[in-house]
C-alpha positions, 0 to 999 in steps of 0.5 A: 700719201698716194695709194699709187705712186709712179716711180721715175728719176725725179723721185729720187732727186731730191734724197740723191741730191741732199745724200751727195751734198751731205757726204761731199761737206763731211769729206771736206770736214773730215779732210780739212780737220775741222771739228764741230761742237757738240750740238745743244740738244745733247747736254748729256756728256757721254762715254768716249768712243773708244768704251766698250759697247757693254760699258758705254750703252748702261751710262744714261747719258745717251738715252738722254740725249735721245729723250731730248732730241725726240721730245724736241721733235714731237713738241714742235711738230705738235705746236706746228701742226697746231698752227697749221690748222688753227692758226694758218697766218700765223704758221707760214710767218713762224715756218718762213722766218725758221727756213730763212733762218736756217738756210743762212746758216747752212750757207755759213756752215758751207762757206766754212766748210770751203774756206778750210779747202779753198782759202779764206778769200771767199768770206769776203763773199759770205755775207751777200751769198749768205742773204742771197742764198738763204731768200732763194731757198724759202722763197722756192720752199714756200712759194713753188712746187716741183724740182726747184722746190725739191732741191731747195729743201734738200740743199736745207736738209743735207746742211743741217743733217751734216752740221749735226751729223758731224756734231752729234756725239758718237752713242747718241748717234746711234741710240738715237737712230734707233729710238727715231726709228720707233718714234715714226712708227708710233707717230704715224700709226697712233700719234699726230701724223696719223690724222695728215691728209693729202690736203695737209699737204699744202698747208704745210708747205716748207715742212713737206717735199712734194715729187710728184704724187710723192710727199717726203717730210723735211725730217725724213731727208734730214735725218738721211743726211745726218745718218749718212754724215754721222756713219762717215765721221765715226765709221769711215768712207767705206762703211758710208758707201754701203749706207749711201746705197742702203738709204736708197734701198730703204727709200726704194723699199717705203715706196713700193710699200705706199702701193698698199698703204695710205701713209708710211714712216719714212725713216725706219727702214731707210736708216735701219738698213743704213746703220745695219750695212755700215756696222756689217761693214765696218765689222768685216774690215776690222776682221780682214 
């Protein structure tokens, strides 16, 4: 990370954008009553959400699923930077197939999502937009910079964290929020991503978002988004609003603080004050 950084509009275009896109695909979920499986990286069949916090948070299956999901993290980005660095060829065939991969299933996911609304005529376009689609966004991801780019790997990012999002059981949700949080702390200041430069930048193209002098991880945007979605699925719309404004301030906030620091987890912050707002908030309705 930049020891100066300017901040102007297109800073925040690229969270803005997967923030809006995430938000508006959980709405629409939300209002056309479709429900999403639980995701595979959650095996751990937990408490419904209706158990009592004192209850529900002594049952293991929500650290588990945690423990799962972080361990996923932390050996693909151990593999990834591996290959990055070692094995170059290699890694952009491996982060070119998984982009293209995903973005054909966000665009699937979306074409769901409108069909519920709009009619299920538009599968007949699903297949061409799919492909079409899913080419653009690792074409942009891997082979340009700028905004183009940006909102490429945010449209990635906003897709994937609202599929899991509306997916991702309810006390998982927020172990997991949590855990994330500390698991950034300790690999950015002790464990693999303490040892990025800003030459790594480049090299990981695809995992990165470049704004400028700015460097934004992939994961950072998509857990944004999946929070965002998981607080409007679980708590409700009016709780999301505050959370919406508190991943910008939390954004803001990890910002100004790179002024002084080299680099900076991008996550704890952000989501803390996310989760915090939507609790605060749901808290004071239920007392209204």
């Amino acid at each position: 990370m930049p020891a100066e950084v300017k901040i102007t509009p297109k800073t925040y275009l690229p969270i803005v954008f997967s923030l809006l896109l995430s938000w508006v695909l959980t709405i629409l979920s939300s209002e056309s009553g479709l429900i999403y499986p639980r995701p595979v990286i959650t095996p751990a069949e937990e408490p419904s959400p209706m158990t009592p916090p004192s209850e529900a948070l002594t049952s293991p299956a929500p650290y588990l699923n945690t423990f799962l999901i972080i361990g996923l993290i932390t050996l693909s980005g151990l593999v990834m930077l591996y290959l990055a660095r070692k094995r170059l060829k290699l890694f952009r065939i491996l982060v070119g197939s998984l982009i293209w991969l995903l973005s054909f299933g966000v665009t699937v996911f979306i074409f769901i999502t409108f069909a519920f609304v709009l009619g299920f005529w538009i599968f007949r376009f699903w297949i061409p937009v799919s492909l079409a689609a899913a080419s653009i966004i690792a074409y942009l991801m891997l082979s340009s910079r700028g905004l183009a780019s940006s909102l490429a790997a945010s449209y990635l990012a906003a897709g994937a964290g609202a599929a899991i999002g509306m997916g991702i059981p309810y006390w998982t949700f927020f172990i997991l929020t949590v855990g994330i949080s500390i698991y950034d702390i300790l690999a950015v200041y002790k464990g693999h991503l303490s040892t990025l430069t800003k030459e790594d930048a480049s090299t990981l193209r695809g995992l990165t978002v470049e704004v400028g002098d700015l460097i934004i991880g992939l994961g950072d945007l998509f857990f944004y988004s999946l929070t965002l979605s998981a607080i409007q699925r679980y708590l409700g719309f009016i709780p999301a609003i505050p959370a919406f404004i508190s991943l910008l301030i939390g954004y803001t906030i990890t910002i100004l603080a790179l002024r002084k620091h080299r680099i900076l987890p991008g996550l704890p912050i952000p989501l803390l004050l996310a989760l915090g707002s939507a609790l605060l908030t749901s808290l004071l309705l239920s007392l209204a």
